[in-house]
N, C-alpha and C positions, 0 to 999 in steps of 0.2 A: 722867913721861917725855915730854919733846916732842925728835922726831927731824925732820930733814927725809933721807924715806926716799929721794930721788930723788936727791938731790947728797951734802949735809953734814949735820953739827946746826948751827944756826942762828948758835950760840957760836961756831963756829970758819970763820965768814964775816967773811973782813975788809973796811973800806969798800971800798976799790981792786977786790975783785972783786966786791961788788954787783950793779955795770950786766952783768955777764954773765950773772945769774939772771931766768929770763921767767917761774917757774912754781918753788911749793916745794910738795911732797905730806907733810904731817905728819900723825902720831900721837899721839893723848894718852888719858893715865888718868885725869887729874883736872878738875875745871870748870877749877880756879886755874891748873894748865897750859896747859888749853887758852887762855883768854884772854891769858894771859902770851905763850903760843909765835904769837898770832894777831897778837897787836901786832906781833912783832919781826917775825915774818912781813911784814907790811905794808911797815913799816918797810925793811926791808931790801930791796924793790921797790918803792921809790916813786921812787929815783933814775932806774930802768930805765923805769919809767911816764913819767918826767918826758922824758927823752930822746927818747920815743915820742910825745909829746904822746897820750895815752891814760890811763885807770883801771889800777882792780886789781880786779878779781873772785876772792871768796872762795866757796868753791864745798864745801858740807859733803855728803861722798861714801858716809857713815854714821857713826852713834854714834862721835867721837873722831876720825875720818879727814876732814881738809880738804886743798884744793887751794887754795892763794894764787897770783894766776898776773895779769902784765901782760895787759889785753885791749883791744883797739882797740874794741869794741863799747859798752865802759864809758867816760864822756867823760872828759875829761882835769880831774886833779882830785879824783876822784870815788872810793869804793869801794863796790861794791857785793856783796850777800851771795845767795845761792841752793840750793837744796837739788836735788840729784841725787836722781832718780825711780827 
């Protein structure tokens, strides 16, 4: 199961509203999900990143729970990964 618990699921994001997403909070049960749901994840905030001239910071929140999220702090281009303490 990959959900983006904040907005949508990932599936039911069209191109045109992309650049309105700065951040998606997903859920997953399986590796294959999670990598699957991390790509489109990326994917579907790289257009928001691009407009930003800035990254994407993927931010794993615990076991299954990540945060995909545009960040000025990340250079433009770039994703970076991180574990929440």
């Amino acid at each position: 199961m990959n959900t983006a618990t904040l907005e949508r699921p990932l599936a039911a994001v069209a191109a045109e509203e992309a650049s309105a997403f700065r951040s998606l909070d997903l859920q997953f049960s399986t590796a294959d999900e999670m990598h699957e749901g991390l790509d489109n994840a990326v994917a579907t905030l790289i257009e928001t990143a691009t407009e930003a001239s800035c990254g994407i910071l993927v931010t794993r929140l615990h076991p299954g729970r990540y945060t995909v999220a545009v960040d000025e702090t990340v250079p433009f281009g770039e994703t970076y990964e991180s574990i929440a303490a």
